[in-house]
C-alpha beads as a LAMMPS data file, in Angstrom:
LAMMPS data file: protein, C-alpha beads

266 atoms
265 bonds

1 atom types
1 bond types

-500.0 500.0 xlo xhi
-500.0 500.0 ylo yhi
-500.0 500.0 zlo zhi

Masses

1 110.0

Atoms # bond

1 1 1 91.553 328.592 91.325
2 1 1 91.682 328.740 94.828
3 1 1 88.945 331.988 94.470
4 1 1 87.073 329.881 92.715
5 1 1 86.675 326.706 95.102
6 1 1 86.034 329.514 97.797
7 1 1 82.744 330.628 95.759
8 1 1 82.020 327.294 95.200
9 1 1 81.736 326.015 98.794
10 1 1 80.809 329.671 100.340
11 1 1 77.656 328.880 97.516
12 1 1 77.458 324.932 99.227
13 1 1 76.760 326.573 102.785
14 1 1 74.377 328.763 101.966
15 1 1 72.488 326.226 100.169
16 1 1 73.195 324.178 103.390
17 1 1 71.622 326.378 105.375
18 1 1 68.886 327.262 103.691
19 1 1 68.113 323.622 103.331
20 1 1 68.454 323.736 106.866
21 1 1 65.739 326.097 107.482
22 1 1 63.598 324.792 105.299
23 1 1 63.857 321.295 106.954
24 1 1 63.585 322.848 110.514
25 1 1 60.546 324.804 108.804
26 1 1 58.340 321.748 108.040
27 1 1 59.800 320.350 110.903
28 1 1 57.934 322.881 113.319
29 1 1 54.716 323.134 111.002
30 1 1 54.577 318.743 111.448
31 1 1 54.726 319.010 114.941
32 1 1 52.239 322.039 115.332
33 1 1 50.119 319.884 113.131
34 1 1 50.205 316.875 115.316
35 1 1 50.239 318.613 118.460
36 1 1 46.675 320.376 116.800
37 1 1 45.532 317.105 115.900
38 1 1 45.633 316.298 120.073
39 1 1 42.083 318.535 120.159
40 1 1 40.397 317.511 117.663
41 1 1 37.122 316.542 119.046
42 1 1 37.997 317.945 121.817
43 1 1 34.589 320.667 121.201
44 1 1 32.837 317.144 121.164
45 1 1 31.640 318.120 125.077
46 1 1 29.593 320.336 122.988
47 1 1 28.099 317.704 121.129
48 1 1 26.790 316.237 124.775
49 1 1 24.487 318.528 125.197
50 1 1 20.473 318.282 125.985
51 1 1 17.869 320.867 124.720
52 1 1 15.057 321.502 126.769
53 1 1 12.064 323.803 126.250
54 1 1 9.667 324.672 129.066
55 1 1 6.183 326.863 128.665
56 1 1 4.746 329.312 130.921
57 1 1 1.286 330.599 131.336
58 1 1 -0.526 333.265 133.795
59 1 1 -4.168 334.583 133.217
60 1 1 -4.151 338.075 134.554
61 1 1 -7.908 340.174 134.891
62 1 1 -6.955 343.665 133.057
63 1 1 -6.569 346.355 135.708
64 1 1 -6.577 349.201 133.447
65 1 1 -8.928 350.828 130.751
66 1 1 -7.794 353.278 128.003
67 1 1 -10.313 356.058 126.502
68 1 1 -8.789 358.126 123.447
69 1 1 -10.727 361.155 122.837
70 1 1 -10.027 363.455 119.663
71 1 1 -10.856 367.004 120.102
72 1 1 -11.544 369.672 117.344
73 1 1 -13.148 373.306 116.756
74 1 1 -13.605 375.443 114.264
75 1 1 -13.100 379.590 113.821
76 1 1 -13.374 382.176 111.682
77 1 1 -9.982 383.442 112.970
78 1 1 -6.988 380.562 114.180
79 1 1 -7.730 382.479 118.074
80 1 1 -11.333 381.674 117.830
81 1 1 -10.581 378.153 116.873
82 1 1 -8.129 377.680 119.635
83 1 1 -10.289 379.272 122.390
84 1 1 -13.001 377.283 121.522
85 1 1 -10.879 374.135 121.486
86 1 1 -9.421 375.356 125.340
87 1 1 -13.261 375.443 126.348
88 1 1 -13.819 371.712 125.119
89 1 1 -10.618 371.071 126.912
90 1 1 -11.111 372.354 129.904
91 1 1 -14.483 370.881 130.178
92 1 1 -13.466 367.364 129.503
93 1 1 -10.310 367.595 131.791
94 1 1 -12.918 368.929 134.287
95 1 1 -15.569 366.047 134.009
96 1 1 -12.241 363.615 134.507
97 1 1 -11.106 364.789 137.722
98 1 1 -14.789 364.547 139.107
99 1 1 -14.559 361.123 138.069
100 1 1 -11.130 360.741 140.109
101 1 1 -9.323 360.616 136.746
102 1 1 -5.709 361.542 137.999
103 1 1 -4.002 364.531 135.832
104 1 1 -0.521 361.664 135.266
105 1 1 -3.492 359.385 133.561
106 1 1 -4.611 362.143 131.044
107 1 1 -2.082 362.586 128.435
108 1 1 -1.824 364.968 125.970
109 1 1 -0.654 363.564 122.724
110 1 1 -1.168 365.404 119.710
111 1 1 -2.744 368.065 118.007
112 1 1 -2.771 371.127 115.837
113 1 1 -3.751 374.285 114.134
114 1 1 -4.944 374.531 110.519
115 1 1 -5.890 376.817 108.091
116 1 1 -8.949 376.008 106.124
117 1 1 -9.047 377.319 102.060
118 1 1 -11.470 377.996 99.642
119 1 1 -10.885 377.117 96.077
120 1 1 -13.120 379.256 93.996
121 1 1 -13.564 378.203 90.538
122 1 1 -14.243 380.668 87.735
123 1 1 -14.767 380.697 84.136
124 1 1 -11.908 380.726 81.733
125 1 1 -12.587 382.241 78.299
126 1 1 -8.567 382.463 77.532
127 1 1 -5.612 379.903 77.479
128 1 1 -3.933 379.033 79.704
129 1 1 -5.990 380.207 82.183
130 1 1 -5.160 382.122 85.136
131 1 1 -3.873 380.583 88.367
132 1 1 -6.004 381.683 91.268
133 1 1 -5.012 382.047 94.550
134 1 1 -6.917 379.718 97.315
135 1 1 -8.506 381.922 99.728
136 1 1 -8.449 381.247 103.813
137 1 1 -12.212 381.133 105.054
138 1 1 -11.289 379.985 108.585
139 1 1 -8.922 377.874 111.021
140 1 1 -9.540 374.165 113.037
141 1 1 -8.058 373.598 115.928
142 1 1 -7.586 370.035 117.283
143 1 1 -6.605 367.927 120.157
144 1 1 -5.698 364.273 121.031
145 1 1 -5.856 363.366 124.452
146 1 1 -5.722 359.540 126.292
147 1 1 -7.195 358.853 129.523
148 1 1 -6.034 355.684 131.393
149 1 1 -8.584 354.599 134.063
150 1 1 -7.990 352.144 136.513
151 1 1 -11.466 351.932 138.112
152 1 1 -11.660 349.982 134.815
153 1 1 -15.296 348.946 135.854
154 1 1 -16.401 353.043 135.406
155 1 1 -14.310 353.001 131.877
156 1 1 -18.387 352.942 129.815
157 1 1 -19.547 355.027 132.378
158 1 1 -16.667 358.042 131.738
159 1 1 -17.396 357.455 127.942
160 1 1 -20.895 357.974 127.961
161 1 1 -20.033 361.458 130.478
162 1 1 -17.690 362.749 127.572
163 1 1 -20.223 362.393 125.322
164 1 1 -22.436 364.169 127.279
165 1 1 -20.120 367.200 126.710
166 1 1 -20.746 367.309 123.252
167 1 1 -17.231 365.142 122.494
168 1 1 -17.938 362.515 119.797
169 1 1 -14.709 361.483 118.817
170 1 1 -14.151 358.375 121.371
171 1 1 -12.475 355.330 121.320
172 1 1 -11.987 352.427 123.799
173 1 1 -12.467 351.857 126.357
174 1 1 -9.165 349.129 125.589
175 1 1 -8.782 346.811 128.684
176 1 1 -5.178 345.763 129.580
177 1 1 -2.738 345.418 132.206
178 1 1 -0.786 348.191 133.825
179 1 1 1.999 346.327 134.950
180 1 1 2.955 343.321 133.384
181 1 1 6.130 342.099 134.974
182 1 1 4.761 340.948 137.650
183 1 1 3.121 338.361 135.250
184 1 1 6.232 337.807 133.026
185 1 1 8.194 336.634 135.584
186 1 1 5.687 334.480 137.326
187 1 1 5.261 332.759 134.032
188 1 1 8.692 332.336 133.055
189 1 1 9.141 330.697 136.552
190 1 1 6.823 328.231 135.748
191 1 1 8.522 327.636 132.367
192 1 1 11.458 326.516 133.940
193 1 1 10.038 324.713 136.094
194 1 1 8.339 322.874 133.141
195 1 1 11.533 322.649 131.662
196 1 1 13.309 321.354 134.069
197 1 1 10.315 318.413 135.262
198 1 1 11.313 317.669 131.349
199 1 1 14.689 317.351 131.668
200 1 1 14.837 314.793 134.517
201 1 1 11.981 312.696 133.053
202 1 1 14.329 312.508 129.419
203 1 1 17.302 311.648 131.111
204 1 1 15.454 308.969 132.910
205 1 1 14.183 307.669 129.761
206 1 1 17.559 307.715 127.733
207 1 1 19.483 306.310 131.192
208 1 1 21.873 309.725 131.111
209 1 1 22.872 311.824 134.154
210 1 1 22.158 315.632 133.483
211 1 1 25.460 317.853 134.023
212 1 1 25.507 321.543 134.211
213 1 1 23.428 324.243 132.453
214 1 1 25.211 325.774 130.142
215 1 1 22.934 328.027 128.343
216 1 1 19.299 329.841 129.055
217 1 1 16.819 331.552 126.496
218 1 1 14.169 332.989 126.696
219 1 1 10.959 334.107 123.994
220 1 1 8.120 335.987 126.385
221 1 1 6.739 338.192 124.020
222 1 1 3.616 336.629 123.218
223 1 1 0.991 338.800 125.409
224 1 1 -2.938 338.201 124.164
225 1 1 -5.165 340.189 125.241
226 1 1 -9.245 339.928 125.503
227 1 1 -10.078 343.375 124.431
228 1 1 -13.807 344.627 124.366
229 1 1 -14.670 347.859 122.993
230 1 1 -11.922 347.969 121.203
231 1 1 -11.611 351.459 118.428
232 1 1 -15.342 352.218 119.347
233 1 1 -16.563 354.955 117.058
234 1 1 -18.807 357.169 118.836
235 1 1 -20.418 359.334 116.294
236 1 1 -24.540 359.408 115.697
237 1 1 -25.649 358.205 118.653
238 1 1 -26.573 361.076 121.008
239 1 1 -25.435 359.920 124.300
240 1 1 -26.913 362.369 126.575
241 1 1 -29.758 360.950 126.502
242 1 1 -28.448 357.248 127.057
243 1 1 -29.742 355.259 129.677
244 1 1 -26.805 354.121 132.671
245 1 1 -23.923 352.825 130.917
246 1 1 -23.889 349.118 131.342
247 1 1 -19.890 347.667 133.061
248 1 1 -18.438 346.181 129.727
249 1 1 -16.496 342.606 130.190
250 1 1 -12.792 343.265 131.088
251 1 1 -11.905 339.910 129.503
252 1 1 -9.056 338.047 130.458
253 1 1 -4.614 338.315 129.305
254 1 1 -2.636 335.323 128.653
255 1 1 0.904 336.321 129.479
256 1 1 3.075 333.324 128.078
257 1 1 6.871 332.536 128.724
258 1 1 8.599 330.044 126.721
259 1 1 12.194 329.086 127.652
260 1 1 14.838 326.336 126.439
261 1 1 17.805 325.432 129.169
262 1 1 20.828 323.908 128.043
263 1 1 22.230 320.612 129.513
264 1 1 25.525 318.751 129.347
265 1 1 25.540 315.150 129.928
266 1 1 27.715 313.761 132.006

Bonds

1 1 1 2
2 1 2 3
3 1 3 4
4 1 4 5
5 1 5 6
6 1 6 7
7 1 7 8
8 1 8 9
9 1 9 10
10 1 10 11
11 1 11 12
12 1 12 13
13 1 13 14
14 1 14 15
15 1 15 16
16 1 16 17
17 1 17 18
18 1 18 19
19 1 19 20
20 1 20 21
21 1 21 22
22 1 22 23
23 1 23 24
24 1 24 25
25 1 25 26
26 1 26 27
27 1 27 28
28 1 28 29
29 1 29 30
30 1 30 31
31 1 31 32
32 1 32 33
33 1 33 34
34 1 34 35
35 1 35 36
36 1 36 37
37 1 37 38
38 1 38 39
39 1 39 40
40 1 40 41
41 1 41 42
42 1 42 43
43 1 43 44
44 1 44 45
45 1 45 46
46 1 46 47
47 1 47 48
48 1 48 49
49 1 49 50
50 1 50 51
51 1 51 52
52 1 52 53
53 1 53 54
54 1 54 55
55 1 55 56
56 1 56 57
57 1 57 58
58 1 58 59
59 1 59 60
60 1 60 61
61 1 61 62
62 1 62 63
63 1 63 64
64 1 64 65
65 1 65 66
66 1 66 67
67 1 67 68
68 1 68 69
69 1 69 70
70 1 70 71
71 1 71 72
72 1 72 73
73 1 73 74
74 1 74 75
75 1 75 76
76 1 76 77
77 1 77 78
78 1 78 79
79 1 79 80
80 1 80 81
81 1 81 82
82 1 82 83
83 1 83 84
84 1 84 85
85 1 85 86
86 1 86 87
87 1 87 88
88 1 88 89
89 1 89 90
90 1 90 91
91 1 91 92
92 1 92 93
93 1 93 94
94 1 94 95
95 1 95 96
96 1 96 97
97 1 97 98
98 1 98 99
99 1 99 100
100 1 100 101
101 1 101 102
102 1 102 103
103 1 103 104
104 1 104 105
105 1 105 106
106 1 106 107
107 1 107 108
108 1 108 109
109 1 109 110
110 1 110 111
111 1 111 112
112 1 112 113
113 1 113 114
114 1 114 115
115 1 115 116
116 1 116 117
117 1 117 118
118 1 118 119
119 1 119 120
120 1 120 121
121 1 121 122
122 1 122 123
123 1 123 124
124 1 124 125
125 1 125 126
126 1 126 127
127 1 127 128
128 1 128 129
129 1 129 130
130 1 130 131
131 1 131 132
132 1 132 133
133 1 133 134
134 1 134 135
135 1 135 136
136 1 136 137
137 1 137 138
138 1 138 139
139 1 139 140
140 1 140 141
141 1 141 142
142 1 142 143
143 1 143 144
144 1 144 145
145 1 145 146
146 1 146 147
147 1 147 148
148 1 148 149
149 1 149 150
150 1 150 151
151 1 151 152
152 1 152 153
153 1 153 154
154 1 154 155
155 1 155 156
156 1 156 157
157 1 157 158
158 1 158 159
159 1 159 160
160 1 160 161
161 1 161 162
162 1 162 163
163 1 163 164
164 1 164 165
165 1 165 166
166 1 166 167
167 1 167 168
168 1 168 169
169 1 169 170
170 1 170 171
171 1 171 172
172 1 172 173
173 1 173 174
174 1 174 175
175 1 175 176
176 1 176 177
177 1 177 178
178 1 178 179
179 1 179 180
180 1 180 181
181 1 181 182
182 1 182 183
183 1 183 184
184 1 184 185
185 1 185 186
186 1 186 187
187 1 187 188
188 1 188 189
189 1 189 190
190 1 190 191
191 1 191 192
192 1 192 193
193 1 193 194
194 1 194 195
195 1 195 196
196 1 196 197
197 1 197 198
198 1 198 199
199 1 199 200
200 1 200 201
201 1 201 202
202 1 202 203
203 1 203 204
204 1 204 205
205 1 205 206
206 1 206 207
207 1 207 208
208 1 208 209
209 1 209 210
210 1 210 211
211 1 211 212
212 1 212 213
213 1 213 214
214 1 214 215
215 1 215 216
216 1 216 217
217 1 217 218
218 1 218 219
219 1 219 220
220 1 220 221
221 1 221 222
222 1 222 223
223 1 223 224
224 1 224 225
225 1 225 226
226 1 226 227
227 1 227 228
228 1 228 229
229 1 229 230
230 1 230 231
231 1 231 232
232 1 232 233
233 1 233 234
234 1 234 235
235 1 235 236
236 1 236 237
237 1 237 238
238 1 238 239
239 1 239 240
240 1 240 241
241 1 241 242
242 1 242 243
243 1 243 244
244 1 244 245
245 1 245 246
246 1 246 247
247 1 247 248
248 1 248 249
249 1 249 250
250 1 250 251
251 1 251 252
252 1 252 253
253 1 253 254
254 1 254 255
255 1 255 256
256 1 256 257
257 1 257 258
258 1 258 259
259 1 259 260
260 1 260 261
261 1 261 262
262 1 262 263
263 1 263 264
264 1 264 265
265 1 265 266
């Protein structure tokens, strides 16, 4: 009996306990709860904020022409091809540095060796008929090379000199500008400028005092360029005997910045 009445309040105290816990349990998670509840809205500073967007512009002259010649020579053999191609080469790279064409501002960009085939037919009396072989009659050798000129106003001039050689693969001349930094960050200057002159004119109007900036963006990838001459086939017009090129237009760049600066509101 006595045994028994032991199980029976050894049973009590554990259920004690374990109410225990359980009571200190929701206890805890109550107070964490109300404690929590302290902050809410306590992001709401971010709700006091003020967008502002600001624009930039620069014009900018271009200050550099582009010329993109595409060499290519044929040979019975793939070393009579490729000699013949050096020739053409070496005369154009020639004619470039008499025009004060730097060698950093011709660039070599792509080109290749190919074999040329000859598929001969013949007549079949039988099925299926026999596969013939295609036979190599010769090889072409080819070369892509860009020329960046920045006495951009002898760009038509160094075209029409090319083609004197014989080259009549040409395109450009592209006008654009070498270094456009500069411009970018002279125009996103003036965007925040703009958006700032913004900001103090809305704050006026609403009857708010501006706070802190909190955040900055920036979207400057919007470059448009005036581009004359632009992919200019030169093909069955023999320009040897062209008169004095005339100076193409240059046209002008719009560089643009566009910016939004975050306020808080005090």
């Amino acid at each position: 009996m006595e045994t028994k009445e032991k199980t029976i309040n050894s049973a009590l105290g554990a259920v004690s306990l374990l109410l225990l816990i359980l009571a200190v349990f929701f206890v805890i998670k109550i107070f964490n709860e109300i404690k929590a509840s302290k902050y809410v809205g306590s992001n709401s500073q971010y709700q006091n904020l003020i967008y502002v967007s600001g624009e930039g512009e620069v014009k900018a002259i271009s200050d550099i022409a582009s010329l993109h010649i595409n060499l290519s020579k044929e040979g019975v053999t793939a070393k009579e091809a490729q000699n013949l191609l050096n020739e053409s080469i070496t005369k154009a790279v020639n004619y470039l540095k008499t025009e004060k064409i730097e060698e950093k501002d011709i660039k070599s960009e792509y080109g290749g060796l190919s074999p040329k085939y000859s598929y001969e037919k013949e007549i079949c009396y039988t099925y299926p008929c026999p596969v013939r072989e295609p036979k190599i009659v010769g090889y072409t050798a080819t070369q892509s090379i860009s020329i960046k000129v920045r006495e951009v106003d002898n760009a038509n001039q160094i075209r029409t000199g090319l083609a004197g050689l014989g080259i009549t693969n040409i395109s450009g001349p592209t006008f654009s500008i070498d270094d456009e930094n500069v411009y970018k960050e002279q125009a996103r200057s003036l965007a925040i400028s703009d958006a700032k002159a913004k900001a103090k004119v809305l704050a006026e109007d609403l009857g708010i005092k501006l706070g802190k900036i909190v955040n900055f963006s920036e979207n400057n990838d919007n470059l448009y360029s005036a581009m004359y001459g632009v992919e200019k086939m030169i093909s069955s017009v023999d320009m040897r005997t062209a008169m004095t090129a005339p100076e193409l237009p240059k046209g002008e760049n719009t560089i643009t910045s566009n910016v939004t600066i975050t306020y808080t509101i005090k």
